[in-house]
C-alpha positions as semicolon CSV with decimal commas, in nm:
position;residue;x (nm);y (nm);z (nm)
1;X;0,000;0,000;0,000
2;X;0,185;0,320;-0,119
3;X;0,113;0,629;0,085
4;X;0,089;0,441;0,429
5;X;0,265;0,717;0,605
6;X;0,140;1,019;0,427
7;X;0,130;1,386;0,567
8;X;-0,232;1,352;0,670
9;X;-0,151;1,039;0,872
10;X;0,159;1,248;1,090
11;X;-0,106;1,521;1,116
12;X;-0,305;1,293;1,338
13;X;-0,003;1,271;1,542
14;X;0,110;0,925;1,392
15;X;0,497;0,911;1,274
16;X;0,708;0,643;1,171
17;X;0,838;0,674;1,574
18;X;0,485;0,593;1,663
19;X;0,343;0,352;1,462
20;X;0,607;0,068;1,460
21;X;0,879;0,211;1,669
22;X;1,176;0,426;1,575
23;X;1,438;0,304;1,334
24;X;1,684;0,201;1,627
25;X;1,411;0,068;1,863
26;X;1,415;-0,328;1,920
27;X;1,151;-0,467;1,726
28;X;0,953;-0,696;1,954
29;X;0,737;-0,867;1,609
30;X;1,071;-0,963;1,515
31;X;1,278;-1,055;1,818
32;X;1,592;-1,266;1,705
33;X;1,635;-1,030;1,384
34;X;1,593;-0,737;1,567
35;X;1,826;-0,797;1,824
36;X;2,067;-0,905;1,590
37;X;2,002;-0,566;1,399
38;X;2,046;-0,373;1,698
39;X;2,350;-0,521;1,834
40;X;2,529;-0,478;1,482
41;X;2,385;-0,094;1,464
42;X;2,616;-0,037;1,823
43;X;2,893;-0,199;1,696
44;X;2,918;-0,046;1,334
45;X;2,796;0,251;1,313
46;X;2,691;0,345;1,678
47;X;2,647;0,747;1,590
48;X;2,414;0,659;1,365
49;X;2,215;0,458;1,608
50;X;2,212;0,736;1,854
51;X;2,094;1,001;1,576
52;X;1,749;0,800;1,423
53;X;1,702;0,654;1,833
54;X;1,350;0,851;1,929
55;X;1,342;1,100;2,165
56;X;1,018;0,971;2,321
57;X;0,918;0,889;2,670
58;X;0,826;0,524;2,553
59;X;0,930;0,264;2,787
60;X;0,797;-0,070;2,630
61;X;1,099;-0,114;2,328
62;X;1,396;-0,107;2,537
63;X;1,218;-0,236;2,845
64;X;1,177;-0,533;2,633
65;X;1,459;-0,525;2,477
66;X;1,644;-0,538;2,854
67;X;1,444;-0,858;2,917
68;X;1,520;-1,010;2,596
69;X;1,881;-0,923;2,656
70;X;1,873;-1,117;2,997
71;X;1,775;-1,447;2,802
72;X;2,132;-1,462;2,662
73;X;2,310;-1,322;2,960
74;X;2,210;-1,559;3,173
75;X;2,235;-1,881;2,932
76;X;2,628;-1,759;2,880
77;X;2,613;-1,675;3,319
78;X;2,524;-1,999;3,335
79;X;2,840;-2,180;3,129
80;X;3,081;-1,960;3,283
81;X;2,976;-1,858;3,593
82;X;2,704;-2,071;3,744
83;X;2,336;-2,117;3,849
84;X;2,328;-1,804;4,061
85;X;2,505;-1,556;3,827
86;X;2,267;-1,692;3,570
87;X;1,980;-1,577;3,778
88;X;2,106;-1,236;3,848
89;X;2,209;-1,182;3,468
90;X;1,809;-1,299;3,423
91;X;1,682;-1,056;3,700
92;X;1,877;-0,775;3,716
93;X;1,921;-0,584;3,387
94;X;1,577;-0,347;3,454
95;X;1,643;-0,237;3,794
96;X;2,012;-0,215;3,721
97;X;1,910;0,003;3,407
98;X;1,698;0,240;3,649
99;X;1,951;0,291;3,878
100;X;2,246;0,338;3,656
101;X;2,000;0,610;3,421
102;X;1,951;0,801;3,720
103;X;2,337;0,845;3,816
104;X;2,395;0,925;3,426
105;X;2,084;1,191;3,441
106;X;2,228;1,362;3,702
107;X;2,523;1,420;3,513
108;X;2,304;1,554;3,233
109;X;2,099;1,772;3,417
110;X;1,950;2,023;3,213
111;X;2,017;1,838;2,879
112;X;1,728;1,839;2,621
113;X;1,503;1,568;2,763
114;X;1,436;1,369;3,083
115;X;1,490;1,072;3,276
116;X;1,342;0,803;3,005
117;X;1,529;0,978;2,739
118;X;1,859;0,872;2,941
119;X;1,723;0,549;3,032
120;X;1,658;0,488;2,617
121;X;1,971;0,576;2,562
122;X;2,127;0,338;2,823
123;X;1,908;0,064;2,822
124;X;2,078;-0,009;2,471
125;X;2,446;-0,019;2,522
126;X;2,318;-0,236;2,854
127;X;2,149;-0,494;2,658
128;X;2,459;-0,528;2,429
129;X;2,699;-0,533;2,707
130;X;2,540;-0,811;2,943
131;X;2,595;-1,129;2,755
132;X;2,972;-0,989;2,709
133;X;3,011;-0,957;3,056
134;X;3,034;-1,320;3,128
135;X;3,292;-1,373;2,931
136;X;3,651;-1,372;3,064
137;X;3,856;-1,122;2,802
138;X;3,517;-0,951;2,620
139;X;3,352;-0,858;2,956
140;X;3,642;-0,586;3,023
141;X;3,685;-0,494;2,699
142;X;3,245;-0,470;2,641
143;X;3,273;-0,255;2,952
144;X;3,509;-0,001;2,823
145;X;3,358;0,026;2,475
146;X;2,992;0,096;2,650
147;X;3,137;0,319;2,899
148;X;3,360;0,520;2,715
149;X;3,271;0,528;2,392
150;X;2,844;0,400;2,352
151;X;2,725;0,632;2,642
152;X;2,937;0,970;2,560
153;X;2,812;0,936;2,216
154;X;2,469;0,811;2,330
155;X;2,431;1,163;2,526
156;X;2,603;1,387;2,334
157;X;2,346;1,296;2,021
158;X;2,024;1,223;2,219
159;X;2,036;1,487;2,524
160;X;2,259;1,735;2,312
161;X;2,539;1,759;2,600
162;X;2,849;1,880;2,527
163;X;3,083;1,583;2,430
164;X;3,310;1,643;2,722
165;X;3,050;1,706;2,935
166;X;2,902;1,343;2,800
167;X;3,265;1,193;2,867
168;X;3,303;1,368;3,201
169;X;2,984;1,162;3,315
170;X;3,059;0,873;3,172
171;X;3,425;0,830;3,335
172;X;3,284;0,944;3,710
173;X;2,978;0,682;3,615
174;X;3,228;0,416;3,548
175;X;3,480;0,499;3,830
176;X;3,176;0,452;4,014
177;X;3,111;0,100;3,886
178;X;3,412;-0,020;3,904
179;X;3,530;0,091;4,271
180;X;3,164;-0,090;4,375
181;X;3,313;-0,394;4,142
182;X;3,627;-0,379;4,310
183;X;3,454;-0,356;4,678
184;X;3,199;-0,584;4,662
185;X;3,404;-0,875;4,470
């Protein structure tokens, strides 16, 4: 059907963001694919990703994609780390998200949108980083590239921070996380 999205459909309010979900949002009709998709976005071409990610407050894409993300975590938790590992990799990736957008929104304070917008743009690099972080040499390596280089650009293209403002954040964020790391292990 040509003309699906025509200008009298986004008059009603209706955009492509709306309808099926914004170009980087996880696709729940098409789980597998979509994860796949979404994973490859934040490794090739993660500006990009950041760019066409909507600025909505829509929770249910990467809330989903968070759980989905936990299914894979925990199978690889389980092969190199155990039973309970596996069940915290399964539990933990939504309240972990919460907490972890609130210390990066306070950094941002003032940036363009709110709270969900941060948690969007964390709850991504998140998903891709917690089946790496069973794994002995990528879950270091996953940790740096989502710290230092997913989350900077993640808030320097979605709240329109300053990029050393974004990097500032993202360094006293991940001191953060790894002195509790180093603490509690």
């Amino acid at each position: 059907m040509p003309g699906l999205y025509t200008p009298p459909v986004a008059k009603r309010g209706y955009t492509r963001d709306t309808i099926r979900g914004g170009a980087s949002d996880w696709d729940v009709s098409r789980p597998f694919s979509s994860y796949a998709r979404t994973l490859a976005m934040l490794v090739a071409h993660p500006i990009r990703f950041f760019e066409l990610l909507p600025k909505v407050p829509d929770v249910r894409a990467p809330g989903l994609f968070l759980a989905f993300c936990g299914l894979p975590a925990a199978a690889l938790w389980l092969l190199f780390g155990g039973l309970y590992p596996a069940l915290v990799a399964l539990l933990l990736p939504l309240p972990l998200s919460l907490l972890l957008a609130g210390l990066y929104h306070l950094g941002v304070l003032g940036g363009r949108y709110g709270y969900i917008v941060t948690w969007r743009v964390l709850a991504y690099p998140l998903g891709f980083y917690l089946p790496l972080a069973a794994l002995p040499v990528l879950g270091p390596l996953g940790a740096v590239y989502v710290g230092l280089v997913l989350m900077p650009l993640g808030l320097v293209k979605v709240q329109e921070v300053g990029a050393f403002r974004a990097a500032l954040v993202s360094v006293v964020v991940g001191g953060f996380l790894g002195a509790a790391y180093y603490f509690l292990a």
